[in-house]
Structure formats: C-alpha cells, structure tokens
N, C-alpha and C positions, 0 to 999 in steps of 0.2 A: 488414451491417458495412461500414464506410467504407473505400475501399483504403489510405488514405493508413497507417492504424491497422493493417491487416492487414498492409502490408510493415513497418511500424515493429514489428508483434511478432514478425514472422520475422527480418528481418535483425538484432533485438537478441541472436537466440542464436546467430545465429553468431561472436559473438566467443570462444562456448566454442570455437571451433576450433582459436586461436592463445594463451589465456590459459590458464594452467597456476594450479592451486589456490593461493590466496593462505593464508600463513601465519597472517595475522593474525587475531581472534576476528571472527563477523559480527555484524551488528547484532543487537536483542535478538528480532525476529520469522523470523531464519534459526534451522531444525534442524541445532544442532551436530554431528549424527548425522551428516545429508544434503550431499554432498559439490555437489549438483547446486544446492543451495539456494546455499551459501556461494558458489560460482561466478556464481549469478545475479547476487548483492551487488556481486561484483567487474565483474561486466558493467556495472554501469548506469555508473560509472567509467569504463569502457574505451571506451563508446559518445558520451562528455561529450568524451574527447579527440580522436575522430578527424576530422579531415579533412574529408573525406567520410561521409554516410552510406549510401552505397550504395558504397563499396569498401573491403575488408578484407584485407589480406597480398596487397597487388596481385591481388585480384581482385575485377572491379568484376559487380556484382550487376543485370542489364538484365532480368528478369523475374519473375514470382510464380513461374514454374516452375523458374529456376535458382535460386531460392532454398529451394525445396521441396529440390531437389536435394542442398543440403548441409545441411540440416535435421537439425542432431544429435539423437542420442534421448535419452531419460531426461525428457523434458513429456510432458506425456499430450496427444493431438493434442484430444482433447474441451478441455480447461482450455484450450490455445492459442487456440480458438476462441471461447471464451466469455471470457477475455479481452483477444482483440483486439478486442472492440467497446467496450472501455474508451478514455480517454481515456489511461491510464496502464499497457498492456497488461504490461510488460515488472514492474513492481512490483505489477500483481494477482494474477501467478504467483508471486513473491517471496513475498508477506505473504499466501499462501491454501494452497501448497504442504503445511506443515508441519501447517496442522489438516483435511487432507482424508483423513477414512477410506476406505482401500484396498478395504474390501469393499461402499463407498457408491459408485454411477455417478457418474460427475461431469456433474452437470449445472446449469444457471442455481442452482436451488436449491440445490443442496449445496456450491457455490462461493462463495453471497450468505453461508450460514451459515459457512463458513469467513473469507470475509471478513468477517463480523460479530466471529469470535472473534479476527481478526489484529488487529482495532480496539479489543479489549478490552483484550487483552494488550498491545500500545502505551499504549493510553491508561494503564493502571496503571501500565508504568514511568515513563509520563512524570510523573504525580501522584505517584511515589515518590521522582522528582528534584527535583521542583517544592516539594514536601512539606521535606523535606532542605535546599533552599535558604531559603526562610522562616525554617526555625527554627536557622539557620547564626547563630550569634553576629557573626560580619564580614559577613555581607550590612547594607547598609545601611540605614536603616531609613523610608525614602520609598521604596524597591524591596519591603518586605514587603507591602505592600498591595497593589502589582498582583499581586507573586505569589499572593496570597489569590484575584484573580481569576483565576488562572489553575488554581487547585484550584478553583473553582466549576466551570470551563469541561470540565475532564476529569471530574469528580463527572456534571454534566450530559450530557456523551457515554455515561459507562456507564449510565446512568439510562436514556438512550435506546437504547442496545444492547440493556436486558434488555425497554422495549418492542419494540421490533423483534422478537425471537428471540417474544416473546406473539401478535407478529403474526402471523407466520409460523403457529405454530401454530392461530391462530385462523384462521388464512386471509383474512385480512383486508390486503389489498392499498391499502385507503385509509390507512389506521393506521399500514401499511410503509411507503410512502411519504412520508408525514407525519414521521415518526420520523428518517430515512437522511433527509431534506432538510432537518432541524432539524441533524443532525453539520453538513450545510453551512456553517452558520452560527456555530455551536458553537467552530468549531475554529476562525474568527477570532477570538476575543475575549481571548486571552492575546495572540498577536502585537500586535495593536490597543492595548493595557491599556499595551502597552512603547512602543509610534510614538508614542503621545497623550503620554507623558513624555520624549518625546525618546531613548529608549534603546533597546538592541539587546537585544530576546526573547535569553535564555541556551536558551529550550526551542525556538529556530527551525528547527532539524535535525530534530527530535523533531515538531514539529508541522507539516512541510512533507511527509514519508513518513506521519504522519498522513492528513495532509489529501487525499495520492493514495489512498489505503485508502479514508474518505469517499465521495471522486467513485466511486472505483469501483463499491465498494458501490451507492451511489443510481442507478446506470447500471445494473446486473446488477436491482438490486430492481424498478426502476421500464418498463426496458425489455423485460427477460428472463424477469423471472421471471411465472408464468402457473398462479391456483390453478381 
C-alpha cells in the first residue's frame, strides 16, 4: 500500500474528532441506521474545505504514528486497510460499510462483494433518476436521447455487476477483471453523451461517487483479491 493513500485514509477520520452528527439525510448508499456511516458522508466535506491536510483543530499530524494515535473507533482496522490501497480510501469505507456482514471476516473478498453491491444499489438510483427524467413532460426533447444513453450505461453496469458476483463464484479472476474494468468505462458514457451536446450531465454527482466505487472495486478485484 502506497503511503501517500495510507495517511489520506487515516487522516480522513479524524475529522470525526471535531464534526458533530449532521442533521441532514445521507446519501442514498449511507445506513440511516449507522451513525458512523452518515458521519463518514459529512467527512468527505469537511476534508474538501480544510487548509491544510495534515492539520485538524490546530493540531498538526507529523507522523503515521500520531496519527494512529487519535484513530477514532467505530472502522474495523481490516476495512482501513484494505481500503487504503484504494485510490479513493476514505469512500470505499462509505459505500462498503453498510453491505458488510458482521459475522463475515473482512477481507479483500468480502469488501470487493460489498463494493460490488454499493455499485448496484447506486447504479439503480441513479437509473431511477435518469429513468424519471426522460419521461418528464418538461425535460426537453434533444436532452431525451442522451438520457436514453445514460439508461443504457447503468443497464450495462448492473449487467456487469451480476457478471462480476458469477465471477467470483466461479473463481475466475480473468472474467473479474474483465467485468470491474468494463464499469471503467461504462460509467463515462452518460457524462460523455452530455459534453458532446454541450451540456451539464444532471447525473454528475451521482456518477462521480459512482465512478470512486468502480476504481475501487477494480483496485480491490484486480490487486487484492486472490482465488
């Protein structure tokens, strides 16, 4: 694991030190349940506006070990781990959190399948927004057609999700890969569909928390996991 990725997913939770529970609803891949989850959401915010990334409430962070030090609980030190070798550590514990069975080990594998199911359940709302806007009477009607391509583009993620989860089972780690390097791809083609008309993706929130899910996933399937 790269240092640079391993202080970026410890210092990202220390901002649970000074951020107090946000009121508002979290996005659609936080458990409403989980107080730990909706706090992570608030994090990535809190971490977009500081200053500095290595000082928090005047206190500045000079090592892996003082950082270890104020390492709040509630992550499982496994998940930290196997998400710090993400690109996006701090949102593969956000969107894998809520589908990791408690009496399942956390390991490469049982994090890819949770991040396979974070990408699922994304990808659905996003096709239920996408879906919704199409058949909106006031959407315009040169904007329904790329919306069409942007329901092909989430059709074609879950399509590959549920190869993916057949990989897995089959153990077949060329097929895995293949599958989690195709979301790669996948998840430009709605943003793309809107640049080429000159317009601003409505799904660009929705497909950029996507898109860290993806990397992720293809990092954890392709690096980590091991049948």
């Amino acid at each position: 694991m790269g240092v640079n990725h391993f202080i970026l997913a410890l210092i990202s939770f220390t901002c649970l030190l000074s951020f107090s529970t946000s009121t508002n609803a979290p996005p659609s891949l936080s458990d409403a349940s989980s107080p730990t989850s909706s706090e992570l959401y608030d994090m990535i915010e809190v971490m977009s506006k500081s200053p500095s990334p290595l000082a928090f409430d005047g206190i500045t962070l000079e090592s892996i070990d003082n950082l270890l030090s104020i390492l709040p609980s509630g992550v499982n030190p496994a998940l930290q781990q196997i998400c710090g070798n993400t690109d996006h550590p701090v949102e593969c514990i956000i969107a894998t959190m809520p589908f990791l069975d408690e009496k399942i080990p956390i390991e490469p594998l049982s994090v890819l399948k949770a991040g396979i199911e974070a990408m699922d359940n994304q990808t659905k709302d996003a096709l239920a927004e996408v879906t919704k806007l199409s058949m909106d009477p006031t959407t315009p009607k040169n904007v329904v057609p790329i919306l069409q391509t942007c329901i092909d583009v989430y059709n074609n993620i879950l399509n590959s999700d549920q190869k993916s989860l057949e990989a897995i089972s089959n153990h077949n780690l060329v097929q895995l890969s293949m599958e989690l390097g195709a979301n790669v791809e996948n998840i430009l083609g709605c943003d793309n569909a809107f640049k080429q008309a000159k317009l601003e993706s409505p799904m660009k929130e929705i497909d950029a928390m996507l898109g860290k899910i993806i990397s992720n996933t293809l990092t954890i399937g392709v690096d980590l996991v091991h049948f």
